[in-house]
RODO-148227 format. One record per atom (N, C-alpha, C): x, y, z. Coordinates in steps of 0.02 Angstrom, whole numbers, padded with zeros to 5 digits, always signed. Example, Ala and Ser with C-alpha at 12.3 -4.5 7.8 and 13.67 -1.06 7.14 Angstrom:
residues 2
+00660-00284+00390/+00615-00225+00390/+00660-00165+00390/+00642-00112+00354/+00684-00053+00357/+00645+00002+00394/
//
This chain:
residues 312
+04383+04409+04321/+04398+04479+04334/+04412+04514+04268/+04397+04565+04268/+04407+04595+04210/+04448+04622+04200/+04487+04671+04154/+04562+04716+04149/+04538+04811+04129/+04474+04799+04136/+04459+04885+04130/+04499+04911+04151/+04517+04992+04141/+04563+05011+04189/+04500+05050+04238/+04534+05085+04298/+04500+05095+04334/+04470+05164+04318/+04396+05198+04349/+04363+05257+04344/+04391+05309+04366/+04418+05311+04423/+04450+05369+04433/+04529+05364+04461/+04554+05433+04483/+04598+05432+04521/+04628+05414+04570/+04556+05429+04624/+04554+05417+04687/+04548+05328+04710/+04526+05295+04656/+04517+05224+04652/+04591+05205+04640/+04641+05235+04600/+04714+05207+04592/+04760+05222+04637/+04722+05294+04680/+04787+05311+04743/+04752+05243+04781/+04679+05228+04813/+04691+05190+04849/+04723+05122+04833/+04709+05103+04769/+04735+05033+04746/+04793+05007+04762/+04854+05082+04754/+04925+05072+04766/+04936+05042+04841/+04900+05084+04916/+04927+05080+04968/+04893+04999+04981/+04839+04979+04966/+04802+04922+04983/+04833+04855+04932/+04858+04878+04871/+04888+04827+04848/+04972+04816+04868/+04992+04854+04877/+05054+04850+04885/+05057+04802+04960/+05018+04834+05013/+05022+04779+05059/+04973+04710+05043/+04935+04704+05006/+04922+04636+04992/+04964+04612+04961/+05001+04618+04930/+05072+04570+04900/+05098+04543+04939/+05136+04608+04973/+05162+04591+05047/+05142+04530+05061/+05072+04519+05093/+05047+04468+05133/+05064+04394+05075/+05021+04418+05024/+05027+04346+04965/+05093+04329+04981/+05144+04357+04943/+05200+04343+04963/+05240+04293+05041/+05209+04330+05093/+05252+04323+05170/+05247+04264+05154/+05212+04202+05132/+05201+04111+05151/+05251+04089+05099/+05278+04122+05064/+05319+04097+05004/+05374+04127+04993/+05391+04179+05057/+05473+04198+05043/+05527+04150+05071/+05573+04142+05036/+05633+04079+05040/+05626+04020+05012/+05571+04018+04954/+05549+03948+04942/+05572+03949+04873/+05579+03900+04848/+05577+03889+04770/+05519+03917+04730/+05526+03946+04663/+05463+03959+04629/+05434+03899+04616/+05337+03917+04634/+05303+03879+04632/+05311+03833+04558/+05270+03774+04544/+05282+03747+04510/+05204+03802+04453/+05203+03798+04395/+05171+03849+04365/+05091+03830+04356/+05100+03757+04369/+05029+03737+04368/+05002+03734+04452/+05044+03731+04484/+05009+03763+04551/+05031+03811+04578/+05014+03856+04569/+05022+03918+04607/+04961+03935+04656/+04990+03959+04714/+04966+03990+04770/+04906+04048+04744/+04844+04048+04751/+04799+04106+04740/+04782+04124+04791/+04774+04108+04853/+04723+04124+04924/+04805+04175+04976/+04777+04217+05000/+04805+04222+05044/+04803+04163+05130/+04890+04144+05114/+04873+04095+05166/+04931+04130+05215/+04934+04067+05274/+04971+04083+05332/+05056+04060+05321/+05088+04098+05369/+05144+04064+05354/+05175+04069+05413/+05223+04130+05446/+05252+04148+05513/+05210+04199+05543/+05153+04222+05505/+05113+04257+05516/+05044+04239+05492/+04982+04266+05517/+04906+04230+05474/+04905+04257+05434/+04859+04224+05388/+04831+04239+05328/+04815+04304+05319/+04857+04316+05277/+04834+04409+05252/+04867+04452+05298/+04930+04435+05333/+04973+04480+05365/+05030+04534+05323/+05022+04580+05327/+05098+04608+05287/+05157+04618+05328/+05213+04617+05311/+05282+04597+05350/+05328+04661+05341/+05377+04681+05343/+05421+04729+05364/+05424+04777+05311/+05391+04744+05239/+05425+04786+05193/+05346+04849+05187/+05287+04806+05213/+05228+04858+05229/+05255+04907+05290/+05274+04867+05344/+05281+04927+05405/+05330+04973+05387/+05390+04978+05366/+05445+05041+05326/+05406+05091+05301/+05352+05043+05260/+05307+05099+05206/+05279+05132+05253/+05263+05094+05298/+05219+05145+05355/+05234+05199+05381/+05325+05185+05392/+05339+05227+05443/+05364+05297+05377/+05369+05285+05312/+05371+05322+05266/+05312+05368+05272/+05246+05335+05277/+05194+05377+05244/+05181+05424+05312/+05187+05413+05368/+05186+05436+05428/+05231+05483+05413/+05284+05496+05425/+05363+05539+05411/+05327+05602+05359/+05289+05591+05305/+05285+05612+05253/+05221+05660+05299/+05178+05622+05317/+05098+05657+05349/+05114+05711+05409/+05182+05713+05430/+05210+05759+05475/+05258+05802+05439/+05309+05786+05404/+05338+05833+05396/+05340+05837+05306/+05327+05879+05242/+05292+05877+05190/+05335+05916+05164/+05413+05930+05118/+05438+05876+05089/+05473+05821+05129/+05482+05762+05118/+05520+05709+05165/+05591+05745+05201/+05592+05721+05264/+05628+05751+05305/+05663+05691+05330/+05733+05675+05316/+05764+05631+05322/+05792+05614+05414/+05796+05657+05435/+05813+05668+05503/+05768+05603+05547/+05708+05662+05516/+05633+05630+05534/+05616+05553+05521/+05633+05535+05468/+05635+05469+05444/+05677+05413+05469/+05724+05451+05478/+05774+05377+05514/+05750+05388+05573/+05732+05442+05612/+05716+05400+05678/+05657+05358+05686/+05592+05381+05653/+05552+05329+05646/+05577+05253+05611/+05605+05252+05554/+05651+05180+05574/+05662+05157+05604/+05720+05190+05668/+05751+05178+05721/+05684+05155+05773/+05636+05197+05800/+05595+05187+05824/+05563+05103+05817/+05546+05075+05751/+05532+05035+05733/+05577+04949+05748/+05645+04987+05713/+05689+04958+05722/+05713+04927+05803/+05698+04958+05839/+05698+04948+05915/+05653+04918+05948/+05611+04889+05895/+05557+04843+05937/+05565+04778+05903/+05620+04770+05871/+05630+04700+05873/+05591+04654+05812/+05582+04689+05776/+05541+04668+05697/+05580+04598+05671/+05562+04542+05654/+05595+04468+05652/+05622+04476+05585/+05603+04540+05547/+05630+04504+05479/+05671+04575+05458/+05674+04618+05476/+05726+04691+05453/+05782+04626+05417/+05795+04673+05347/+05847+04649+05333/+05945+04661+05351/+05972+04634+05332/+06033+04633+05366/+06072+04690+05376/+06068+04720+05277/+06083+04793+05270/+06061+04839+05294/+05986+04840+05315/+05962+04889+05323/+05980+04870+05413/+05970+04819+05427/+05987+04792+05515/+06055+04862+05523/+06093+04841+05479/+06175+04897+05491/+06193+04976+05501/+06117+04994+05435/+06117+05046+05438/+06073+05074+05516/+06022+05034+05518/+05985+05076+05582/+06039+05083+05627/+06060+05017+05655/+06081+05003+05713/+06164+05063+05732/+06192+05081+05680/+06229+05132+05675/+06177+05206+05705/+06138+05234+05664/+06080+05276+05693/+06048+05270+05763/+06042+05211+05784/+06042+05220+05858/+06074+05197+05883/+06136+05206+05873/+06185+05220+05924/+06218+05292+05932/+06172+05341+05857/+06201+05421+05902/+06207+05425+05814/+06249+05396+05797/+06258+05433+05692/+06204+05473+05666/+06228+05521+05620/+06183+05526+05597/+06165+05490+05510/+06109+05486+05490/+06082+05448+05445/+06145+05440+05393/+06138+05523+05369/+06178+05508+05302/+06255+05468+05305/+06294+05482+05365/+06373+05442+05393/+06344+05375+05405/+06297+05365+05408/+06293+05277+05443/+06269+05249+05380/+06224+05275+05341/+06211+05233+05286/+06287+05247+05229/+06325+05285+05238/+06403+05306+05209/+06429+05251+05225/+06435+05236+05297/+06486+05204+05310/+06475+05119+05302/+06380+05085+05302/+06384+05025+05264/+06391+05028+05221/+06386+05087+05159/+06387+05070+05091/+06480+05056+05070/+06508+05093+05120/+06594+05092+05113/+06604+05023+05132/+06579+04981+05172/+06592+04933+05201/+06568+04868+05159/+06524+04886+05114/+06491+04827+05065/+06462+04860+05007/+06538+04873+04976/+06508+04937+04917/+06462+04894+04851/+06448+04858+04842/+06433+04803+04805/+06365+04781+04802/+06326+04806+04882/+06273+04795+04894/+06229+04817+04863/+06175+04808+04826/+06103+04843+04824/+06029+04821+04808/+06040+04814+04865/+05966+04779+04888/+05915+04791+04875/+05856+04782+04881/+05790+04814+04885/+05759+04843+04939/+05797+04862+05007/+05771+04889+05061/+05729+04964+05053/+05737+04983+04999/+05719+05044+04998/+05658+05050+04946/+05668+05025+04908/+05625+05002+04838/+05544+04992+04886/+05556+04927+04920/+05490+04896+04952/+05439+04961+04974/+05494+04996+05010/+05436+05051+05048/+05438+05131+05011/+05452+05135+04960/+05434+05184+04914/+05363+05205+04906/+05327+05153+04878/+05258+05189+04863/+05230+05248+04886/+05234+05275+04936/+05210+05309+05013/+05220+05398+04975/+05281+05403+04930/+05315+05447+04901/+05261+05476+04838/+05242+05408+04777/+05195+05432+04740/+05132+05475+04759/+05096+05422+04815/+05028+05464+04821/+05031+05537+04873/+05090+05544+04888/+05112+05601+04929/+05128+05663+04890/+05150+05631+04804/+05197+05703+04754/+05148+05687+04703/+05077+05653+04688/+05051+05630+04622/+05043+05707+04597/+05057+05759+04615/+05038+05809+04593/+05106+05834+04567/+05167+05807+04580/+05235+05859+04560/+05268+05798+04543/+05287+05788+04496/+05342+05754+04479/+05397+05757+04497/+05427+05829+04509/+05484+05840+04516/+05515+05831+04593/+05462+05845+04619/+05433+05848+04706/+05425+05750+04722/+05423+05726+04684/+05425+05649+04704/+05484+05617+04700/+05507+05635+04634/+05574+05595+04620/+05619+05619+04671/+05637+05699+04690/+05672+05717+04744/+05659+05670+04798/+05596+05661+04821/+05566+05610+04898/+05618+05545+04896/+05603+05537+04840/+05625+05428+04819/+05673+05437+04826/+05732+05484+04787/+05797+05460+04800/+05826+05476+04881/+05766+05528+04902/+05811+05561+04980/+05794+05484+05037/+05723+05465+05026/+05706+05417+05079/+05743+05335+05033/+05773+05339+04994/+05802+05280+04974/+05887+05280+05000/+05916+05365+05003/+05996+05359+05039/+05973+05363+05104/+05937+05370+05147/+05935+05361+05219/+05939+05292+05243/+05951+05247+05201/+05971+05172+05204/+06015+05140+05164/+05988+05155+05098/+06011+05130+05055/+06029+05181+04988/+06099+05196+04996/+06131+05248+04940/+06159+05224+04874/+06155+05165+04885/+06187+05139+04805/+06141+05168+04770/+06198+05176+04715/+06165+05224+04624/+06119+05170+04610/+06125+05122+04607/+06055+05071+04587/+05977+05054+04636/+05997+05069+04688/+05945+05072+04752/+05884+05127+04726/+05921+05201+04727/+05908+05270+04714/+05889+05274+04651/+05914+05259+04580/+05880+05253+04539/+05806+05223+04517/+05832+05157+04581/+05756+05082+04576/+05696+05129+04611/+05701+05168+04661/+05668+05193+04691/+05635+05265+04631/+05671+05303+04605/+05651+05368+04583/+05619+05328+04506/+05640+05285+04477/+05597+05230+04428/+05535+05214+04438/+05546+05192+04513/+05468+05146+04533/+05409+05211+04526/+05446+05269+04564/+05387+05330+04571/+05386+05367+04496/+05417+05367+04443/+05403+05399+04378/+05348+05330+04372/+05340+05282+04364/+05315+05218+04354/+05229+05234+04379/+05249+05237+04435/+05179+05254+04466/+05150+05316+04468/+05171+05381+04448/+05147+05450+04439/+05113+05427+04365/+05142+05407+04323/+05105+05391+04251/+05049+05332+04253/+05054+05286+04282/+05008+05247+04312/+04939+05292+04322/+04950+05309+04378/+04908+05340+04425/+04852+05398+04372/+04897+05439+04343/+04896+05491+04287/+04826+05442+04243/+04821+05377+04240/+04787+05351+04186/+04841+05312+04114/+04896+05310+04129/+04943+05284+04063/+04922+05185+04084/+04944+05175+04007/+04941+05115+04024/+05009+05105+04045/+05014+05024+04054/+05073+04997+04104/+05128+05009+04061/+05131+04998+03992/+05205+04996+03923/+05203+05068+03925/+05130+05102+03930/+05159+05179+03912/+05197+05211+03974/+05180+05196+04040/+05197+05213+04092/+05279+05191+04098/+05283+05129+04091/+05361+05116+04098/+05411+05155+04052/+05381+05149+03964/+05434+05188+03941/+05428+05259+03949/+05376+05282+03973/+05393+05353+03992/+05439+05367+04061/+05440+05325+04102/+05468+05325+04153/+05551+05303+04119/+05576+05260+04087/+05624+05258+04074/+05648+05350+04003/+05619+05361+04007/+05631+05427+03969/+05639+05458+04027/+05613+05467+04066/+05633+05531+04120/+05654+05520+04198/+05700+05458+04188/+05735+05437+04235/+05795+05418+04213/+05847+05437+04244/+05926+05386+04192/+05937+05322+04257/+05944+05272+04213/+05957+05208+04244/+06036+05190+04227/+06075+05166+04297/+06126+05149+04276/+06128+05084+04247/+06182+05073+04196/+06176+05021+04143/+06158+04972+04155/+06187+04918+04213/+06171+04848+04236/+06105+04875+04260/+06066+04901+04272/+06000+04900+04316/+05929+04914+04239/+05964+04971+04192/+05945+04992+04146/+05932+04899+04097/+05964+04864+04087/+05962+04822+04048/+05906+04747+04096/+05911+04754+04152/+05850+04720+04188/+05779+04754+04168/+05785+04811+04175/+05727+04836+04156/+05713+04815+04087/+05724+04838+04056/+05742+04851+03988/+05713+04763+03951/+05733+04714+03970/+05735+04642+03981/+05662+04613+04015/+05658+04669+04052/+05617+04608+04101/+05541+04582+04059/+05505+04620+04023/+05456+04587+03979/+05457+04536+03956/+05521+04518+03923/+05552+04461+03890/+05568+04411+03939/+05575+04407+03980/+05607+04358+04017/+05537+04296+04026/+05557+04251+04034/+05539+04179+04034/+05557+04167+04122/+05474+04164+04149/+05445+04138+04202/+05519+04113+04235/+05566+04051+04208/+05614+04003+04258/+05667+04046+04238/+05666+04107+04197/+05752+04130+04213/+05738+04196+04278/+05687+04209+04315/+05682+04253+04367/+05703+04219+04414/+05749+04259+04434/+05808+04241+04511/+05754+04260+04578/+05728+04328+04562/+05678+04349+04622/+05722+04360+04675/+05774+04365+04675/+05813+04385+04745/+05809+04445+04790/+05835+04477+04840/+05844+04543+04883/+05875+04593+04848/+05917+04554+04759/+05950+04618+04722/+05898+04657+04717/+05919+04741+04714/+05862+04769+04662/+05838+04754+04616/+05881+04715+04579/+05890+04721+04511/+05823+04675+04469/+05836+04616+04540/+05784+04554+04541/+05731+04567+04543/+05704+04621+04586/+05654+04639+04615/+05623+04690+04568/+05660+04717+04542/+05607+04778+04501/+05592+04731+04427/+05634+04692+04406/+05620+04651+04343/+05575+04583+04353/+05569+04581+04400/+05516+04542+04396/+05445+04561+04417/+05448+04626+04453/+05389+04668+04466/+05345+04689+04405/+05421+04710+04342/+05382+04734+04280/+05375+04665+04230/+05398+04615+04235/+05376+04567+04229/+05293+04556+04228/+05290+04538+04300/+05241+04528+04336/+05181+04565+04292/+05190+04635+04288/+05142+04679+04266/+05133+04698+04197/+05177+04684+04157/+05170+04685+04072/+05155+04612+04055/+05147+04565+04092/+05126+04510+04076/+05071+04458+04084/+05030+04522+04105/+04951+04510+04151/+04912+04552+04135/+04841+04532+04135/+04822+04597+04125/+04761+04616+04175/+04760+04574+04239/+04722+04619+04288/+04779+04624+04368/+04759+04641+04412/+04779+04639+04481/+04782+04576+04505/+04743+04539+04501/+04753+04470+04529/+04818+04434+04524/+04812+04417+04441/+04856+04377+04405/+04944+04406+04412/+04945+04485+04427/+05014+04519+04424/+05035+04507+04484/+05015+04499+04533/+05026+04470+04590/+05043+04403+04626/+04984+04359+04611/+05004+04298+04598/+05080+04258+04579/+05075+04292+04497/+05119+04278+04472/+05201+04289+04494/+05210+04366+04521/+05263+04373+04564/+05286+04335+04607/+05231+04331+04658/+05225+04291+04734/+05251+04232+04730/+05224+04202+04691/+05244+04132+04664/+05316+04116+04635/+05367+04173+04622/+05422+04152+04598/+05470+04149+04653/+05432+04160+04726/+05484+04124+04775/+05534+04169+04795/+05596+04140+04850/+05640+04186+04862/+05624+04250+04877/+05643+04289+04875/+05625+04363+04915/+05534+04382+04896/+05507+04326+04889/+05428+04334+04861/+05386+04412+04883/+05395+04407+04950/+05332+04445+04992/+05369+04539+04955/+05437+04562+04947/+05467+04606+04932/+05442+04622+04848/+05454+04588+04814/+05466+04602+04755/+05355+04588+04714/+05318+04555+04769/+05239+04541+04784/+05244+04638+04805/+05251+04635+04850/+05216+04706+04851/+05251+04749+04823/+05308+04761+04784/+05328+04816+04732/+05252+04790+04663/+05257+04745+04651/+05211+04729+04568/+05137+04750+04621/+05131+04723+04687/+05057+04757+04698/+05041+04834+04696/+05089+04875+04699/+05079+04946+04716/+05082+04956+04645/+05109+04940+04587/+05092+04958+04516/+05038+04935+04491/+05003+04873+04504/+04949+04828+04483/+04893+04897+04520/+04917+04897+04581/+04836+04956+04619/+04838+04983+04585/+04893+05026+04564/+04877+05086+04507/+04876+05072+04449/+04875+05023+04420/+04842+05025+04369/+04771+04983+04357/+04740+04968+04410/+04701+04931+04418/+04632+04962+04469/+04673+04992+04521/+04630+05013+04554/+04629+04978+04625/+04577+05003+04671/+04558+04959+04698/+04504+04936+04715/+04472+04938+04651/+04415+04914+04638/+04444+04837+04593/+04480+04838+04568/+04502+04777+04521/+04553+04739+04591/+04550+04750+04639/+04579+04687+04680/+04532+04649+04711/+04559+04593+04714/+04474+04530+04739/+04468+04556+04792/+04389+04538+04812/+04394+04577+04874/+04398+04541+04925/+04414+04458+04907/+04413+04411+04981/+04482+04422+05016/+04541+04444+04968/+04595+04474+04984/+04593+04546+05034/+04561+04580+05019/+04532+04642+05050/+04521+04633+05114/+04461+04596+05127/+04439+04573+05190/+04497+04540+05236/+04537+04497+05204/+04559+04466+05233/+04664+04508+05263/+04660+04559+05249/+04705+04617+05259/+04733+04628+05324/+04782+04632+05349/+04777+04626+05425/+04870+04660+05438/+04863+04675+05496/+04939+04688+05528/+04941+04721+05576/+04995+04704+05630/+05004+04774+05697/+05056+04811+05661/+05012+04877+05711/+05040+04940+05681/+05042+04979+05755/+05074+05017+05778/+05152+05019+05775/+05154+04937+05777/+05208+04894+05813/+05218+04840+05831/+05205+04841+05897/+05214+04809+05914/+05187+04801+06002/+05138+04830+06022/+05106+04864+05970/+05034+04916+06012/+04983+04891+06005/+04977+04817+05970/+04904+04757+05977/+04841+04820+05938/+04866+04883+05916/+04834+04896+05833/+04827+04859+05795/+04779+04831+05771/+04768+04800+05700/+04743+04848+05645/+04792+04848+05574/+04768+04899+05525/+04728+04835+05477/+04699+04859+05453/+04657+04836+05379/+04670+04860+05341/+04607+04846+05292/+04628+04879+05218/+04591+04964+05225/+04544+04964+05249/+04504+05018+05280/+04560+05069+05296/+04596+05057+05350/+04659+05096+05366/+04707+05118+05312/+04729+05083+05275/+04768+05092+05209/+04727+05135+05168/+04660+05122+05155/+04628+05148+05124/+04630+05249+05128/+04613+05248+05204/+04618+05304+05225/+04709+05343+05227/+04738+05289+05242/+04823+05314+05234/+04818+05355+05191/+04808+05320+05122/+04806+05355+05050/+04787+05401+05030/+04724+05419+05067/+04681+05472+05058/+04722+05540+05106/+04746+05527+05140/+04788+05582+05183/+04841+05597+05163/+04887+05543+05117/+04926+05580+05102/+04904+05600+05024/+04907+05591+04994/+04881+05619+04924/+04824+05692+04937/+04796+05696+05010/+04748+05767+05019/+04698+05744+04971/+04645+05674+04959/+04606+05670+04932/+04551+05638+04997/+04549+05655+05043/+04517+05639+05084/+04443+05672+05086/+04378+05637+05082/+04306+05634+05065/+04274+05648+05137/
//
C-alpha cells in the first residue's frame, strides 16, 4: 500500500466515517486482551462476540451522533440524549458503565446536563473515553467552521461525559481532523491542533508524549488519556491506513475504542481510497439495533456525504 495522501476532499470525509468504524470492528476480537505479541499481530478482520467486520457501541453512539446532527444542525443536546436513551433502551451488551449511569439517570425523567452533573459529582475522577469514540460525526458535519465544530465536540462530549479532560479529548480530536481533512499532514495537523486547543496539563503531556512512546509502555485503557495517545501514536508512527490501525488494535485492552479513534484520523488522512478494500467489503452492523438493518461501508459512505452536504 502506498502512503500518498489522498486526491481529494470528498475521499477524506468518506475515509473518516468508514475508517473509524473499521477499527471499531479490527479492534471488537481484541478488546480485554493483552497486547498482541509484535511479531504477530492480527491483520484480517476476524470474529469475536460479533462476525467478522462488525462495529460495536462505540460505532452505534457515532451513529446516533451523526443522525442527531442530520436533524437538528447545530447539535442539539436535548435531541441527543434521547437518541442515546433510545439506544440505550435496547439493551446494547457493551455501553459502558459511565456512560450506563449517565443514560439510565436520563431515562428515568433528568435532564441531560443534571444527570451527567450528578455522575461526574459522584466519580469526579473519572474520564473515560465515552465521548471521544463517537466524536468524528462532529468534523464532517463543521469541516467548514472551525469554530462551529469545536462548539459541537465539547457540547455532545458534556451530555455524558463533562470532565475537563473528556471535553478537551473530544474538541482536540476535531481540531485534529478539520486540519487533516483540510489536506495537513498528520505532525502538521496535530501541532496545529495543539495551538488552537488548550489541553489540561495531565492530558496535554500524553499528547505531547505519545510519538515517543515505545509500543510496551501503552496502557490502551478506557482513560482518555490512553486512548487519544495511543491513537496519535498509532498515526505518527505509520505511514499508511492499514498499518495505523493494526497497530492500535493490537495493543489490546480497550482495543476496538481507541482502533476506531486512530481509524477516523488514518481515513482522513488517508482517505478512503488508502483503506484495503477486503476490509471494506467485509464492513457490517445493525442499525438501529433490533431492526435486522444491516449498514455497510456503502451506508457510512453515504452518512458522510450527508452530513458534510457533499452529496453527488
Amino acid at each position: 500500500m502506498t502512503a500518498h495522501p489522498p486526491s481529494t476532499l470528498q475521499d477524506r470525509i468518506r475515509g473518516v466515517a468508514v475508517g473509524a468504524a473499521i477499527g471499531d470492528a479490527l479492534g471488537m476480537p481484541l478488546e480485554f486482551c493483552r497486547a498482541t505479541p509484535s511479531d504477530q499481530l492480527v491483520r484480517d478482520l476476524l470474529p469475536g462476540r460479533l462476525p467478522a467486520g462488525s462495529f460495536t457501541d462505540d460505532t452505534e453512539m457515532a451513529l446516533a451522533v451523526a443522525e442527531s446532527l442530520l436533524a437538528r444542525k447545530p447539535l442539539n443536546p436535548d435531541d441527543l440524549g434521547q437518541r442515546f436513551v433510545s439506544w440505550y433502551r435496547l439493551g446494547p451488551p457493551d455501553v459502558g458503565v459511565y456512560t450506563s449511569s449517565v443514560l439510565s439517570r436520563i431515562a428515568a425523567g433528568a435532564s441531560w446536563d443534571l444527570a451527567a452533573q450528578e455522575v461526574q459529582q459522584r466519580q469526579p475522577e473519572s474520564a473515560g473515553n465515552g465521548s471521544l469514540m463517537r466524536n468524528w460525526p462532529i468534523a464532517l458535519a463543521h469541516w467548514k467552521s472551525q469554530v462551529e465544530c469545536l462548539a459541537d465536540s465539547v457540547l455532545q462530549s458534556r451530555v455524558t461525559h463533562p470532565h475537563t479532560e473528556c471535553v478537551a479529548a473530544c474538541a482536540f480530536e476535531s481540531a485534529v481532523l478539520l486540519a487533516l481533512l483540510h489536506g495537513a499532514r498528520p505532525v502538521d495537523a496535530l501541532a496545529r491542533a495543539r495551538q488552537q486547543v488548550v489541553l489540561p496539563p495531565g492530558l496535554a503531556a500524553f499528547v505531547d508524549e505519545a510519538p515517543h512512546r515505545q509500543r510496551e509502555d501503552l496502557r490502551n485503557t478506557a482513560w482518555v488519556r490512553h486512548t487519544l495517545e495511543s491513537a496519535i501514536w498509532g498515526l505518527l508512527t505509520t505511514s499508511n491506513f492499514e498499518e495505523a490501525v493494526i497497530q492500535v488494535a493490537n495493543l489490546g485492552a480497550d482495543a476496538d475504542t481507541s482502533a476506531a479513534v486512530v481509524g477516523a484520523l488514518a481515513g482522513a488522512t488517508y482517505g478512503l481510497s488508502g483503506i484495503p478494500h477486503r476490509w471494506v467489503e467485509l464492513l457490517r452492523g445493525e442499525w438501529p439495533l433490533g431492526s435486522g438493518n444491516i449498514l455497510r461501508a456503502a451506508d457510512f459512505i453515504s452518512l458522510a456525504e450527508k452530513l458534510s452536504d457533499m452529496v453527488v
